[in-house]
C-alpha positions in Angstrom: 0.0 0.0 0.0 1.2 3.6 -0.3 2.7 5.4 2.4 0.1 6.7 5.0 -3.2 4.4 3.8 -1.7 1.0 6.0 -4.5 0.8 8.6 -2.3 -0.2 11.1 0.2 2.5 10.3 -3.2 4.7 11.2 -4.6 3.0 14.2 -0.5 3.3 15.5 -0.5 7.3 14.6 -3.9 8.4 15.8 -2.7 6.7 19.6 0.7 8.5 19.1 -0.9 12.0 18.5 -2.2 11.7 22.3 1.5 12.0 23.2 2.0 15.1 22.1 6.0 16.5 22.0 7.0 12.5 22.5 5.7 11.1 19.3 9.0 11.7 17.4 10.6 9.7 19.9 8.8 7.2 19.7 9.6 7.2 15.8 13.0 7.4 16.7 12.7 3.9 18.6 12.1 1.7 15.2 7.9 2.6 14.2 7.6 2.5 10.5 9.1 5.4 8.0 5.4 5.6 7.3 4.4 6.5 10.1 6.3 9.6 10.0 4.4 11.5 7.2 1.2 11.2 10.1 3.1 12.3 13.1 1.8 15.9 14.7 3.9 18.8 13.6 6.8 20.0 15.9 6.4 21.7 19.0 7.0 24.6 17.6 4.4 24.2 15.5 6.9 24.7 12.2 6.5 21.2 11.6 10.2 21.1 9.7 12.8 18.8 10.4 15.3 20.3 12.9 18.8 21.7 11.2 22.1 21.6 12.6 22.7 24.4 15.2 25.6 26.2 15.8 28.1 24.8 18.5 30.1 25.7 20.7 30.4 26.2 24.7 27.0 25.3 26.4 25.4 25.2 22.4 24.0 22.1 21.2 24.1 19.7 18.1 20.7 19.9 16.3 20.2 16.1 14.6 17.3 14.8 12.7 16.2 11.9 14.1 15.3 9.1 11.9 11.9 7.1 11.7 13.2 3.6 11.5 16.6 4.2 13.5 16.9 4.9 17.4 20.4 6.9 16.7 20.4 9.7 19.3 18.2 8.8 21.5 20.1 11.0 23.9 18.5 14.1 21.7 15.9 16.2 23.8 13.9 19.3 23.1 15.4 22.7 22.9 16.1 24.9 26.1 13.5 27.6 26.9 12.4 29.3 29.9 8.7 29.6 29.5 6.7 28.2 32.1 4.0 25.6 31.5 1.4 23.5 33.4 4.1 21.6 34.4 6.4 24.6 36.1 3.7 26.1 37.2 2.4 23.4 39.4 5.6 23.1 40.9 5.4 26.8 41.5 2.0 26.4 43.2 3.6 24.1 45.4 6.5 25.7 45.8 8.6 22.7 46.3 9.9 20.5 43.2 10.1 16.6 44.2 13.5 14.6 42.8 13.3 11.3 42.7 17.2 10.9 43.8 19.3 7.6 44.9 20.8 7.4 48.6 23.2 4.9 48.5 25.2 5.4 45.6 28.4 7.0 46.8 29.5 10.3 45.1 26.4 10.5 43.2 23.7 10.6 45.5 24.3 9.3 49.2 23.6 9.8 52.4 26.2 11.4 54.6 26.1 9.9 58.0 27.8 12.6 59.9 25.9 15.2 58.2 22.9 13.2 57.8 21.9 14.9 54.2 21.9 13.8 51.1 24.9 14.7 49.2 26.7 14.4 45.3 26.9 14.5 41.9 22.8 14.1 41.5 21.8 16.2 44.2 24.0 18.9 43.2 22.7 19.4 39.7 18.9 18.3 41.2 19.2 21.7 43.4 20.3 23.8 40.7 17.1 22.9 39.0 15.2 23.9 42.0 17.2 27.5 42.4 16.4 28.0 38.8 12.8 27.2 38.8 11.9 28.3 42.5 14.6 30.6 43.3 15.8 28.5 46.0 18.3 24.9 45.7 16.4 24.1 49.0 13.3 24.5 48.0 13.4 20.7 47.4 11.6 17.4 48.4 13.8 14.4 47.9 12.2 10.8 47.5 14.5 8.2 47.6 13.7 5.5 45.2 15.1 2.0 44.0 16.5 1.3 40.5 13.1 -0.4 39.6 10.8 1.9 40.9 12.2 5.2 38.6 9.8 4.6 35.5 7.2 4.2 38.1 7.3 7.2 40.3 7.6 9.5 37.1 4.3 7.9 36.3 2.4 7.9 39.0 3.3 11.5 40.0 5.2 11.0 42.9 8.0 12.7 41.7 8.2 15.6 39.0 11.7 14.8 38.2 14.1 11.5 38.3 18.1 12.4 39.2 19.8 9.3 39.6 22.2 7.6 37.2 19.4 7.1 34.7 20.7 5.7 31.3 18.8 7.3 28.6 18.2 4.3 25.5 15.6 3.4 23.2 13.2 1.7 25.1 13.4 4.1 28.3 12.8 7.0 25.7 8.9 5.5 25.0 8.6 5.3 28.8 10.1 9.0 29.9 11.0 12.1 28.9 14.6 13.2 28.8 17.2 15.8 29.2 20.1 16.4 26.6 22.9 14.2 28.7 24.7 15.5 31.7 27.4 12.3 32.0 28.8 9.9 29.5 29.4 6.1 31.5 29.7 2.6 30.2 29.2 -0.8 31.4 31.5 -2.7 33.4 32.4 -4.9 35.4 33.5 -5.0 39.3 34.9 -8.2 40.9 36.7 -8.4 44.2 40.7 -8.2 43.3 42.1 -11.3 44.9 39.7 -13.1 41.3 42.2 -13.2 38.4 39.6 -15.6 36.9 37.3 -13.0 36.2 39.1 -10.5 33.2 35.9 -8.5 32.1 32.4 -9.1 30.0 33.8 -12.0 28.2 34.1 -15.2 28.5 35.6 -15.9 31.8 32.4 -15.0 33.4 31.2 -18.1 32.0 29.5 -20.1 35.4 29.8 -17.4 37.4 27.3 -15.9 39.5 26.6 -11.9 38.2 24.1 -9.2 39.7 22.7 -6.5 38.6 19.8 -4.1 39.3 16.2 -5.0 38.2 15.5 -2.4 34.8 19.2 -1.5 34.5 20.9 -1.6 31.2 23.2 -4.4 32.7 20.7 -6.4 32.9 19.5 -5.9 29.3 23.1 -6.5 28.2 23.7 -9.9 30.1 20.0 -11.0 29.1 21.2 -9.7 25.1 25.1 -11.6 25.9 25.7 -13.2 29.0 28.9 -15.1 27.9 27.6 -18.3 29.9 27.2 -16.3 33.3 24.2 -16.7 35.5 22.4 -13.7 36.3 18.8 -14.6 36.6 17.2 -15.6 39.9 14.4 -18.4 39.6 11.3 -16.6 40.6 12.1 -13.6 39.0 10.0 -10.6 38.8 7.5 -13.2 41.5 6.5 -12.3 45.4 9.0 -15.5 44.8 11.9 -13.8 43.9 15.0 -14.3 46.0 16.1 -10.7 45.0 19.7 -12.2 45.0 21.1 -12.1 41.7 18.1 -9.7 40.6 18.5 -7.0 42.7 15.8 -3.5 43.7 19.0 -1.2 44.1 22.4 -1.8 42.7 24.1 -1.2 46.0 22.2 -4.6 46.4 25.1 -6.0 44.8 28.1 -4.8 46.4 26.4 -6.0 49.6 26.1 -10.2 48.0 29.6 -9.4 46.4 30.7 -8.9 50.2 29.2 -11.6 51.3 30.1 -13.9 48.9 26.6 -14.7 47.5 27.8 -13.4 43.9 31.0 -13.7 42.2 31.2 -10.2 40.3 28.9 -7.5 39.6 27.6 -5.2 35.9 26.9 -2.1 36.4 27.7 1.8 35.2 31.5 1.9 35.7 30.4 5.4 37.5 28.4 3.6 39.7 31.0 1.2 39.9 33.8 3.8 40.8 32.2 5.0 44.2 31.8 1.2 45.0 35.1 0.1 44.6 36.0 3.7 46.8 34.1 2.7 49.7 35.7 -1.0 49.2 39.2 -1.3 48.7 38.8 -5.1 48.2 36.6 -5.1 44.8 38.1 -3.1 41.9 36.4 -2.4 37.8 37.6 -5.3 35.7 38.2 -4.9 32.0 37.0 -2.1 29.8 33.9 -0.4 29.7 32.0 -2.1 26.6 28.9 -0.1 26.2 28.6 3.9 25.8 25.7 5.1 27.6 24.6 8.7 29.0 22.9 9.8 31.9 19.7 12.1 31.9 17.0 13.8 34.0 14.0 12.1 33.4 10.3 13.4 33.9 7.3 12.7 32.9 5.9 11.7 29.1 3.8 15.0 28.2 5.9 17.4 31.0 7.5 18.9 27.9 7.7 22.7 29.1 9.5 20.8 32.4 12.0 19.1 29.9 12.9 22.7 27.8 13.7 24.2 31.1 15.8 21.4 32.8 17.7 21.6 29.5 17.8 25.5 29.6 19.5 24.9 33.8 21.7 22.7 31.7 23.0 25.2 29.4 24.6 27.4 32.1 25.4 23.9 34.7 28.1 23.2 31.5 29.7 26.1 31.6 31.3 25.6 35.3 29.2 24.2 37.7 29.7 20.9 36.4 33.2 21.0 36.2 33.3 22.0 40.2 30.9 19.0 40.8 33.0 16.8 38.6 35.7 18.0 40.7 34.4 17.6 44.0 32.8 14.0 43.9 34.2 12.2 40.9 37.1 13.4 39.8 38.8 11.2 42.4 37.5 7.8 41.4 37.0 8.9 38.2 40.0 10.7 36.7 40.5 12.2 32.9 37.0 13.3 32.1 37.5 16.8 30.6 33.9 17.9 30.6 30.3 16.8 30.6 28.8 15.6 27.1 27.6 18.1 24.2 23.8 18.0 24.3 22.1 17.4 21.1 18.4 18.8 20.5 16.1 17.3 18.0 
């Protein structure tokens, strides 16, 4: 049939348009080139494809996004400093709720001298907060597990998601993102005293892994798992052992301690702060995936997206560098700079 008259290309379009701004993405996750000709016209109501932008400090990289390609999925709406429904009913309250981690060293833990939350998350959560309510304290924190950030987005019991979030594909149908704030990869952490274990190859072979429930380590052990067993019985049951399976990926470092596990995938970020607080584990191999980290909200919260993107601009041009400095740059040496964001 010709482009546009499928009836399942129509029936997939006319649900699409209910999704407003997030329909392109969508596309960009593999729907039909089809399909594209029916989508609603850009947010800024142009309805032309996006050109290249000019770059430079702060500046992004305009890309067209592809209908039957997920390329960039790490692309996100342009900056802007309107307010919306979404800004405005976190002005109304006066408080904007972060969904934030508290047990992921250097990125967002809880200090137990201090007893606050502190690190790279929470740092760039309250400049969100300054710039929307005046105020970085003017700021509700929920902590929440790995499992639970898709969730809380869509239930409404946070406006905003701050923690380690990889930004992919299938995440991009569930979410809305941010351009990316950090660039991490996948790796692997095994105590040091195991020369057996070399990486994400082959001599993980009969060895017990964990990872986080919905992390990207467990889609890339489930895609490639080079033998290892990662997969508890009654996963995903009220069954579920929750050993190799885990709801937070500090889980992990906890069986690796214990013994229960053999070596752990995760963000080598992530990774980082563990092996800081244990001197006994250490990152084996390379990285072997390239993934970024964004703030998610929200399908629909588009105005909320275009003004976390617009805090971005200006968090680029120094105060990441002096967050970099003060929580990673330690365990993480030789990152020059956070990622170049890329608008669609």
């Amino acid at each position: 049939m010709p482009n546009g008259t499928d009836p399942l290309v129509r029936r997939t379009a006319k649900r699409l348009r209910g999704w407003g701004g997030v329909a392109a993405m969508a596309v960009a996750c593999g729907l039909t080139g089809s399909l594209l000709t029916l989508l609603p016209a850009a947010q800024d109501g142009s309805g032309a494809a996006a050109a290249p932008l000019t770059t430079g400090p702060g500046v992004g990289t305009g890309v067209q996004i592809k209908a039957d390609t997920c390329e960039h999925p790490e692309a996100s709406l342009t900056p802007s400093t309107a307010d919306g429904p979404s800004i405005r009913a976190i002005k109304d309250r006066g408080k904007l709720i972060v969904g934030v981690d508290q047990s992921s060293y250097r990125w967002g833990y809880r200090n137990p001298e201090k007893g606050v939350l502190e690190g790279f998350d929470i740092d760039l959560a309250k400049a969100v907060a300054k710039d929307i309510l005046g105020d970085p304290q003017a700021i509700i924190f929920r902590t929440i597990p790995t499992n639970q950030r898709i969730a809380a987005l869509n239930s409404g019991k946070v406006d905003l998601v701050v923690r380690t979030m990889t930004i992919n594909c299938k995440r991009i149908g569930q979410v809305a993102f941010s351009t990316a704030y950090f660039q991490a990869g996948q790796q692997v952490l095994a105590p040091k005293l195991d020369k057996g274990i070399t990486g994400y190859d082959s001599s993980l072979r009969g060895k017990r892994v964990c990872t986080a429930e919905g992390s990207t380590a467990y889609d890339a052990l489930e895609e490639n798992s080079f033998g290892a067993v990662f997969k508890d019985e009654a996963d995903g049951t009220k069954d579920d052992k929750d050993l190799l399976t885990v709801p937070n990926q500090l889980d992990c470092l906890a069986r690796l301690q214990m013994g229960e596990v053999d070596a752990v995938v995760t963000d080598n970020a992530l990774a980082a702060g563990q092996a800081a607080q244990d001197p006994a584990v250490e990152l084996k191999g390379r990285p072997f995936t390239k993934e970024y980290y964004g703030v998610a909200a929200r399908l629909g919260n588009d105005d909320l997206v275009r003004r976390v993107n617009q805090v971005l601009v200006g968090y680029r041009q120094g105060p990441w560098q002096q967050a970099y400095q003060e929580w990673l740059a330690k365990d993480l040496p030789g990152i020059s700079g956070p990622p170049a964001p890329l608008y669609k």
